[in-house]
C-alpha positions as CSV (number, residue, x, y, z in Angstrom):
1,X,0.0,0.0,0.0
2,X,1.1,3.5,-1.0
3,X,2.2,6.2,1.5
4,X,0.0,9.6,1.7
5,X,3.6,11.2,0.3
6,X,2.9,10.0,-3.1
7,X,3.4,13.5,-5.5
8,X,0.7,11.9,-7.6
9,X,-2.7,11.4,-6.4
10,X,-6.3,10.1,-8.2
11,X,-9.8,9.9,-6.4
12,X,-12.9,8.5,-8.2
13,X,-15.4,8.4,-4.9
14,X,-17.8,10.9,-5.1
15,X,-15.7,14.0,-7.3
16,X,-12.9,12.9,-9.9
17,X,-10.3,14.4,-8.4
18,X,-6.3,14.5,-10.1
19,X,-3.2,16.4,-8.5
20,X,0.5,16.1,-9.7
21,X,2.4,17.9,-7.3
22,X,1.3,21.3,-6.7
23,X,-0.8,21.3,-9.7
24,X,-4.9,20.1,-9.8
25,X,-7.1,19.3,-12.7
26,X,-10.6,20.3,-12.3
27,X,-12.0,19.1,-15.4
28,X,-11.5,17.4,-18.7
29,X,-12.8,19.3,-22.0
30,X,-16.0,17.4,-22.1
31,X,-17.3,14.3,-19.8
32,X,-16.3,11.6,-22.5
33,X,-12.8,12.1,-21.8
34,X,-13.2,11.6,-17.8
35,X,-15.2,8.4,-19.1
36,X,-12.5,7.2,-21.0
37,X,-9.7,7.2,-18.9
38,X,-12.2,6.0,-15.7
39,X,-13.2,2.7,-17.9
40,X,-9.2,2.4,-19.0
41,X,-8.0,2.3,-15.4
42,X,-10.1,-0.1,-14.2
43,X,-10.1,-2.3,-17.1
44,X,-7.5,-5.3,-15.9
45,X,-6.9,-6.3,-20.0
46,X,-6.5,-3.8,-23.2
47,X,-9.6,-2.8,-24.6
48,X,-10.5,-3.3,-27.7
49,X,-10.8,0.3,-29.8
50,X,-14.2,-0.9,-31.4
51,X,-15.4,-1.9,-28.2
52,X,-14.6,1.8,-26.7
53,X,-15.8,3.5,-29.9
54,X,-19.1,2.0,-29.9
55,X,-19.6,2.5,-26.6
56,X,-18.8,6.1,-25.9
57,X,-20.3,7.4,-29.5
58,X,-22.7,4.8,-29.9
59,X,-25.0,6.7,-32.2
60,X,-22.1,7.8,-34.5
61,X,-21.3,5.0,-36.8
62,X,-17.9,3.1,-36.9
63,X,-15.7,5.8,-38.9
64,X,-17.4,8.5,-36.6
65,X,-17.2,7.2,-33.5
66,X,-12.9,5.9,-34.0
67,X,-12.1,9.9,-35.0
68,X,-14.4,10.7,-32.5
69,X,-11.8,8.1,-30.0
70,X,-8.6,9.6,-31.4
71,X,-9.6,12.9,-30.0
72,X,-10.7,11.9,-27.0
73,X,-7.5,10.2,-26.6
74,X,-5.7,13.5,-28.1
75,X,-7.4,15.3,-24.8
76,X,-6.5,12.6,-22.1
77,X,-2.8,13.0,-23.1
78,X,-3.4,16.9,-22.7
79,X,-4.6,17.1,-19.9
80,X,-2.7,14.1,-17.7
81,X,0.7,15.0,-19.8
82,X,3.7,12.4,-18.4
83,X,1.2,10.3,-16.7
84,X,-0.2,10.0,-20.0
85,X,3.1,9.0,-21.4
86,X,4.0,6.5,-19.1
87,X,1.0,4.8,-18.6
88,X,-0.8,5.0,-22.0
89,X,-0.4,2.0,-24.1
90,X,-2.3,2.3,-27.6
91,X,-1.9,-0.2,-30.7
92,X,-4.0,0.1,-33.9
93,X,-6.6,-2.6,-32.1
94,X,-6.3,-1.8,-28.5
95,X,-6.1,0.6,-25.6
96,X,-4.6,0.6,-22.0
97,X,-3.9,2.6,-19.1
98,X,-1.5,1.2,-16.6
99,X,-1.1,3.3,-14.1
100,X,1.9,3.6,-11.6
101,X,2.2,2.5,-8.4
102,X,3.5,5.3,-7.6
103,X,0.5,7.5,-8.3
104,X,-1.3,7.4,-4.8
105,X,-5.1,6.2,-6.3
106,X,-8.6,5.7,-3.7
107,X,-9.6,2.8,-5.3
108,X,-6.5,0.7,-5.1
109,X,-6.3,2.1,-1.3
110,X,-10.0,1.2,-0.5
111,X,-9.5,-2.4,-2.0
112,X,-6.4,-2.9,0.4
113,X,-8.5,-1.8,3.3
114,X,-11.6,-4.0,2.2
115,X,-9.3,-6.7,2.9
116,X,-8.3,-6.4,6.1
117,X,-10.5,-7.9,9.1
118,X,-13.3,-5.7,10.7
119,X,-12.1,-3.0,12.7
120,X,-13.2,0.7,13.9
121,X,-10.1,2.2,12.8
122,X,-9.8,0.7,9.2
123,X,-13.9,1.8,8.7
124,X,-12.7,5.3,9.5
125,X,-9.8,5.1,7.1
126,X,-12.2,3.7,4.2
127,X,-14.7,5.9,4.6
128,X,-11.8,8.8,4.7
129,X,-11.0,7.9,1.2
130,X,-14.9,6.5,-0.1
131,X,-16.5,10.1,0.0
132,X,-19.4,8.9,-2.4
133,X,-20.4,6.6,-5.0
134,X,-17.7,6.5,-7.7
135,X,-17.6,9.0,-9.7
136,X,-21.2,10.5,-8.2
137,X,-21.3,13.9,-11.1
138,X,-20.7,11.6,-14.2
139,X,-23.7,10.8,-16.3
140,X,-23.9,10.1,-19.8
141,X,-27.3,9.2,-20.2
142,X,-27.1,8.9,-24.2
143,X,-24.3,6.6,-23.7
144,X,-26.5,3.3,-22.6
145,X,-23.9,0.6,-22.1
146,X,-21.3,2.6,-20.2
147,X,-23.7,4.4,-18.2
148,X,-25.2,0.5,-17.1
149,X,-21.5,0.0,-16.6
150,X,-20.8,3.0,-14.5
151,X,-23.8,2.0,-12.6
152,X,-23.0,-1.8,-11.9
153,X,-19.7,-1.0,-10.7
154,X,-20.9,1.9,-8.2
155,X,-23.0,-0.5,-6.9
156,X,-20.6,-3.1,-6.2
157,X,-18.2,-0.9,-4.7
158,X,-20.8,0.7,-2.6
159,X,-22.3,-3.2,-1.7
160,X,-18.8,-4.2,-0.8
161,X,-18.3,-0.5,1.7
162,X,-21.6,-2.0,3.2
163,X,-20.8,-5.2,3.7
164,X,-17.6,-4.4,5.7
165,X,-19.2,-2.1,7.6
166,X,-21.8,-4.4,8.5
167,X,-18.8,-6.8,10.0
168,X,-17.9,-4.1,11.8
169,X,-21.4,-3.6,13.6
170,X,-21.9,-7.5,14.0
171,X,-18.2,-7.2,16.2
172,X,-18.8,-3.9,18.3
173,X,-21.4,-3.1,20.3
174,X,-21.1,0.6,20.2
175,X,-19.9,2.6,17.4
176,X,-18.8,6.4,18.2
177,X,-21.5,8.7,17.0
178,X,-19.2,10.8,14.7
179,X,-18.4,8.0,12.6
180,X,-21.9,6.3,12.4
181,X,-23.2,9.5,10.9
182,X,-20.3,9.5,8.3
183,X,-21.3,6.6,6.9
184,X,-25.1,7.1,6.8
185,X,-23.7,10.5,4.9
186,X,-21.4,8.3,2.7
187,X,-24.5,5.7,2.1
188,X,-28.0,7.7,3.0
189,X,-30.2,4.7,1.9
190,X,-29.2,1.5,4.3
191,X,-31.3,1.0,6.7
192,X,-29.2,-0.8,9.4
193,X,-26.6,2.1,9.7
194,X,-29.7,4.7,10.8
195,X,-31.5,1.9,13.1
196,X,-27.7,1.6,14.9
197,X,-27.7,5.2,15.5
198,X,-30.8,5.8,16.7
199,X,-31.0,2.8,19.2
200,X,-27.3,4.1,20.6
201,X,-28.7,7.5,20.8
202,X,-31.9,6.4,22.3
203,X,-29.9,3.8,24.7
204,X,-27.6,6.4,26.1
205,X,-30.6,8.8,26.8
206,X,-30.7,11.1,24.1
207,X,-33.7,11.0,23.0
208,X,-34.3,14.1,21.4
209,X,-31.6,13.3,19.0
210,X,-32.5,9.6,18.4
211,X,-36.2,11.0,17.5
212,X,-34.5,13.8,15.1
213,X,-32.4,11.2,13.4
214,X,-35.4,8.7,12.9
215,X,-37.7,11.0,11.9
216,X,-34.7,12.4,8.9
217,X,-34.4,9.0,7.8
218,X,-38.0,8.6,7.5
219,X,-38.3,11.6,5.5
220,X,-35.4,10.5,3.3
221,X,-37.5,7.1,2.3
222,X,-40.8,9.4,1.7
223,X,-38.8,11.8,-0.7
224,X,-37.4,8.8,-2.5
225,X,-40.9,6.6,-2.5
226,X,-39.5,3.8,-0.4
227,X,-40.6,2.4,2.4
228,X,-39.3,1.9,6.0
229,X,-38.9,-1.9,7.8
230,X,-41.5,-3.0,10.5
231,X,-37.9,-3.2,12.9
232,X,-37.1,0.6,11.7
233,X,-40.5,1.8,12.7
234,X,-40.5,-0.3,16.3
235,X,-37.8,1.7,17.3
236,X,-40.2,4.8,17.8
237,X,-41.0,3.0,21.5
238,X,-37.9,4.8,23.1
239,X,-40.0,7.9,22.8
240,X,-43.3,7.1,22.4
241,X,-43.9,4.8,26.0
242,X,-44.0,7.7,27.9
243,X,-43.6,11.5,28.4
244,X,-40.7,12.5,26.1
245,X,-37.8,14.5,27.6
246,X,-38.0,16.8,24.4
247,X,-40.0,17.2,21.0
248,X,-37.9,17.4,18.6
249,X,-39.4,17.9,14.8
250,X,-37.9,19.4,11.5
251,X,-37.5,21.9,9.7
252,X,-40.1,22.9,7.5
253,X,-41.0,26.6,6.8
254,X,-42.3,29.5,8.8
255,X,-41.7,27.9,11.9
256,X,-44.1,24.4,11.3
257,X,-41.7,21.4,12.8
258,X,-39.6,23.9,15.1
259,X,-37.7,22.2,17.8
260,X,-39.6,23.1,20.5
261,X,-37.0,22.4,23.5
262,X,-34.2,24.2,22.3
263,X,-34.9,26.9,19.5
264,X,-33.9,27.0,15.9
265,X,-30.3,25.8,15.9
266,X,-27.8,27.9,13.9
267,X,-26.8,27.1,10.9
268,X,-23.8,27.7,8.4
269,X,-24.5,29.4,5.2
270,X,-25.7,27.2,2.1
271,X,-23.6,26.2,-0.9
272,X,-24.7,24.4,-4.1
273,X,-23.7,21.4,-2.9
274,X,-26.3,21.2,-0.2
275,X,-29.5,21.9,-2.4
276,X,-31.4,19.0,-4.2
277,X,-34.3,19.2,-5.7
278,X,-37.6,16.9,-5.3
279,X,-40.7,16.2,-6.3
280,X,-43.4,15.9,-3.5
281,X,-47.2,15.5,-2.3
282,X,-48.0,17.0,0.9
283,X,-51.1,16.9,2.6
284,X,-51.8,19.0,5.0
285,X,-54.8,17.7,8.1
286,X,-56.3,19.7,10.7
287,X,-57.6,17.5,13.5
288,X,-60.0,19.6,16.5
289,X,-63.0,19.4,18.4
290,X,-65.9,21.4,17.0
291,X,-65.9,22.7,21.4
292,X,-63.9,21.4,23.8
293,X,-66.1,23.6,26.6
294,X,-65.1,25.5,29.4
295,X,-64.6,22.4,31.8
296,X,-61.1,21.9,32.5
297,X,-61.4,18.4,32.5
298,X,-63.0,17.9,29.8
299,X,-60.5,20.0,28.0
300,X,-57.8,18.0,29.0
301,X,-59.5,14.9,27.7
302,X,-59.4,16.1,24.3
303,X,-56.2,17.0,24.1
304,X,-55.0,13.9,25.3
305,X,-57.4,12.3,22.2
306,X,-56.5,14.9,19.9
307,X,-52.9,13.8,20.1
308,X,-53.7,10.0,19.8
309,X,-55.9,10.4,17.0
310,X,-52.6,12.3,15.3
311,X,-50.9,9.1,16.3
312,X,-53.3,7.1,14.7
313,X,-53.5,9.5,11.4
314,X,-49.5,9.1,11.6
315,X,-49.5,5.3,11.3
316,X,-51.8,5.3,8.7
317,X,-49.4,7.8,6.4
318,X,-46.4,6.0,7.0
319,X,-48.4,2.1,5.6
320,X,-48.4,3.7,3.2
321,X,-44.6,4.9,3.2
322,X,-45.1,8.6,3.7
323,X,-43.3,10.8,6.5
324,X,-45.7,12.5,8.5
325,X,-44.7,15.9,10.2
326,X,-46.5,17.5,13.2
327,X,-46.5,21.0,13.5
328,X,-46.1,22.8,16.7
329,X,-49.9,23.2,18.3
330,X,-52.9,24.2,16.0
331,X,-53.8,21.1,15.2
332,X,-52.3,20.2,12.3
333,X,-50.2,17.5,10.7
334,X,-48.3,17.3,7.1
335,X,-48.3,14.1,5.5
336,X,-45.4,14.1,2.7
337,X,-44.5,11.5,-0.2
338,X,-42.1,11.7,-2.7
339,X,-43.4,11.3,-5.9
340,X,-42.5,9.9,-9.3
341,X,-44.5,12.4,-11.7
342,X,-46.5,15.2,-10.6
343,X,-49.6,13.2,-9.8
344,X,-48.3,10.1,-8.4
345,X,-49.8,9.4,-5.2
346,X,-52.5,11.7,-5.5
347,X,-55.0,8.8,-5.4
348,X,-53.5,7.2,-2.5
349,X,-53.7,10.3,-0.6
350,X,-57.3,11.3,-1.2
351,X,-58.0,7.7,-0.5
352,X,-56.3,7.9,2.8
353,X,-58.2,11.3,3.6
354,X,-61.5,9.1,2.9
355,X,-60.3,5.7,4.9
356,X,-59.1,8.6,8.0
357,X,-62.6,10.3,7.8
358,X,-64.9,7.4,8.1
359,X,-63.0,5.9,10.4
360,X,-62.1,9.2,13.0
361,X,-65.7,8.2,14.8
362,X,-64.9,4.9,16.0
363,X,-61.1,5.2,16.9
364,X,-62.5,8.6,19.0
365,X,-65.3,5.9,20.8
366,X,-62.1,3.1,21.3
367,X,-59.7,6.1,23.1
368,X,-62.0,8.4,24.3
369,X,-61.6,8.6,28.5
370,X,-63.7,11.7,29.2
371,X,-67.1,11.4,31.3
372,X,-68.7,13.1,28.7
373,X,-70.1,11.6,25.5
374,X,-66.6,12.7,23.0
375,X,-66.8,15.5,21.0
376,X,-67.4,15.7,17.7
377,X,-63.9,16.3,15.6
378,X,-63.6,17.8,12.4
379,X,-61.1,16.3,9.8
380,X,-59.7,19.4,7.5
381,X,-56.7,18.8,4.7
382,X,-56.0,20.3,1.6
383,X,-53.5,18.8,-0.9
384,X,-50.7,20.4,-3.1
385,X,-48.1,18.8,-5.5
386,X,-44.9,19.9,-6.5
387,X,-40.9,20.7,-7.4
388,X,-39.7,21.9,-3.9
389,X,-36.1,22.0,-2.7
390,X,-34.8,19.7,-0.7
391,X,-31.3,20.3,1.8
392,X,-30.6,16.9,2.8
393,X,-27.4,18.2,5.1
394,X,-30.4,19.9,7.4
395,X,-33.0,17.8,6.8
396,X,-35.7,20.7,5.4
397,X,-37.9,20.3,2.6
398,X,-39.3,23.2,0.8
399,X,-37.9,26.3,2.8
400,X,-40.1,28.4,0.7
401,X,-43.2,26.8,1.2
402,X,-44.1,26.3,-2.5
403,X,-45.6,23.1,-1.9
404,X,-46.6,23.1,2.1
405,X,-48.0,27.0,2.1
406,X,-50.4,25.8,-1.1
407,X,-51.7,22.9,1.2
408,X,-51.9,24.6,4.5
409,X,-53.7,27.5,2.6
410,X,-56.1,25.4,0.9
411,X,-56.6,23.5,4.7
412,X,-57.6,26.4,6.6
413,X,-60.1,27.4,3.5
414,X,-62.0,24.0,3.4
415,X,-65.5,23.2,5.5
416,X,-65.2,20.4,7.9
417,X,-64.4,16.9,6.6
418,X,-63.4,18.4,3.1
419,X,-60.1,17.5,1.3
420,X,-59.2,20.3,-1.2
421,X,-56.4,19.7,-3.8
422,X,-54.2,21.8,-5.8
423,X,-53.5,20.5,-9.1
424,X,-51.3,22.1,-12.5
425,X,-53.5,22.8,-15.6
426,X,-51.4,20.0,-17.0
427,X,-52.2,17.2,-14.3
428,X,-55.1,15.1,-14.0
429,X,-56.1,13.4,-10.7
430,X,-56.4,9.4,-11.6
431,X,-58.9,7.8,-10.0
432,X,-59.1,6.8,-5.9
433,X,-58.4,3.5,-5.1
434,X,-59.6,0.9,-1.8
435,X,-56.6,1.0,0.3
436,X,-58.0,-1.3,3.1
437,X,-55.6,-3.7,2.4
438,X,-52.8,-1.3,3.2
439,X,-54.2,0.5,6.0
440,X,-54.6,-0.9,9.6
441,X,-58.3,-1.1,10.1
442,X,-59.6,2.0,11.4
């Protein structure tokens, strides 16, 4: 394995990065380039020149696609100079890029350390030099078999990170917090590495974290239309049997999902890099009693069913893999999905409006402990759909209320037991849909 002194250096997780001494490239004239010399390296035989041509310039034809090649090759030379030289190796058939081993390079670092048995100190080194999936900004979408490719071997990579860190969990009992969250941040979508962190926050008494982490994650799976594990879910106990030492909620705009135990936490200003952009459903439900009186006790009896009817609205959203967000008092919650199209979803939300309406009278009779007969509560929500951005680093979702606003809007302008949407001119609302078979029964 190479030392860090090496004057020559090459990453490929997450940004294509290449230094020679005191001097870093940036860029390559165009993307095909980068792709070039990223299939060459790893490569472990010549390839053929065909083989790359077609591949690369796959709509150009055989003469197009070699001068096409030959340029391509022109650039790589330019822009790597002597490493070029001494590691290029191009015949009339083939093409190969032997590289040095003196040129200090992630991957060949990362596959030494894969290697070694399951330890704490060789997770933090990996995940030092795996900052992201390999080459994470390269997409050549018109390119079909090298962006399938690009996209099996990210995967494998990435599958073989997990797996060694999944030795390492399966051989300590506690992992420190700092380097838990690094590798959710390194691989957001496996659920083990969030279910770790939020049972060893929730074991050592933080519970306000543990319930700020699992509620991210849970918005994470909404925005990207997944759905959490029954195991994942469970963990919601730590908080939920009991009074909780501190509600903890995120971000959303104008102050909905504030932390309510310790104030908006400061922040450091935003770069690109933080903002992605998503496409989401939100329905926003207000839940109250039509009068709650003047009797203290009676009062207290329906805010006590208020909040396990939210609870119960809550479990329903997230069968059907949604993230539900309560806002701080007023009665409301925000149900969010990701979606795949600017009306997917749609149905399954108006359907679970329907299946939460008829059923709100019975699950009030099964929890209701006042003296009284219970109050009659009306069930409010109005629905919006759209592009919002998302900063995954803070865990907030449309910070200008494009999306939420529309739906809180359209809630507080509906009659009882009324769902009002807000649809494009472009979008059509398919048709509802029996989700009994989804739901828990009411």
């Amino acid at each position: 394995m190479n030392s860090g002194r090496a004057t020559t250096t090459i990453a490929l997780f997450g940004h294509f990065g290449y230094r020679q001494g005191d001097q870093a490239l940036t860029h390559f004239s165009y993307d095909k380039v980068k792709a070039l010399l990223i299939y060459l390296l790893m490569q472990e035989a010549p390839a053929s020149r065909a083989a790359l041509a077609e591949m690369l310039w796959p709509d150009q034809g055989v003469k197009s696609g070699r001068t096409n090649l030959r340029h391509a090759l022109h650039c790589l030379r330019h822009s790597l100079g002597d490493l070029a030289e001494s590691s290029l190796t191009v015949t009339r058939q083939t093409i190969s890029f032997d590289l040095p081993s003196s040129v200090h390079w992630d991957l060949r670092e990362v596959d030494g350390l894969l290697r070694e048995p399951p330890t704490i100190d060789v997770l933090e080194r990996l995940l030092d030099y795996y900052r992201g999936d390999l080459l994470s900004e390269l997409h050549l979408g018109q390119c079909v078999a090298f962006q399938q490719w690009l996209v099996r071997t990210r995967g494998e990579w990435r599958q073989r990170l997990t797996e060694y860190a999944e030795r390492v969990l399966e051989a300590c009992s506690a992992l420190p917090e700092g380097l838990l969250r690094t590798l959710i941040h390194r691989i957001p979508d496996f659920g083990p590495f969030h279910e770790r962190l939020v049972r060893q926050l929730a074991e050592h008494g933080q519970f306000a974290a543990a319930r700020e982490q699992f509620n991210a994650f849970l918005q994470h799976l909404a925005l990207s239309g997944q759905q959490p594990e029954p195991g994942f879910l469970q963990l919601a106990r730590f908080w939920s049997e009991g009074p909780e030492p501190g509600q903890v909620h995120l971000d959303w705009p104008n102050g909905i999902g504030a932390d309510t135990s310790q104030g908006r936490r400061e922040a450091p200003g935003y770069s690109a890099e933080d903002i992605d952009y998503r496409q989401v459903t939100v329905m926003a439900i207000a839940l109250r009693p039509a009068d709650a009186g003047n009797d203290l006790g009676r009062a207290l009896a329906c805010l006590k069913a208020q909040d396990q009817l939210f609870r119960w609205l809550e479990t329903q959203c997230r069968h059907l893999g949604g993230f539900w967000q309560a806002a701080v008092g007023s009665g409301v919650g925000l149900a969010c999905f990701g979606t795949h199209g600017p009306t997917h979803q749609l149905a399954e939300l108006v359907a679970l409006f329907e299946h939460c309406r008829q059923g709100l009278t019975h699950e009030l009779d099964n929890l209701w402990q006042g003296e009284e007969a219970p109050p009659r509560f009306t069930l409010t929500a109005g629905l919006d759909s759209g592009r919002v951005i998302w900063l995954p680093e803070r865990h907030s979702i449309d910070p200008f209320g494009d999306v939420t606003q529309v739906a809180l809007a359209m809630m507080v302008a509906a009659k009882s037991s009324e769902l009002v949407i807000s649809l494009n001119a472009s979008q059509h609302l398919p048709p509802a849909f029996d989700l009994q078979s989804r739901l828990t029964p009411a």
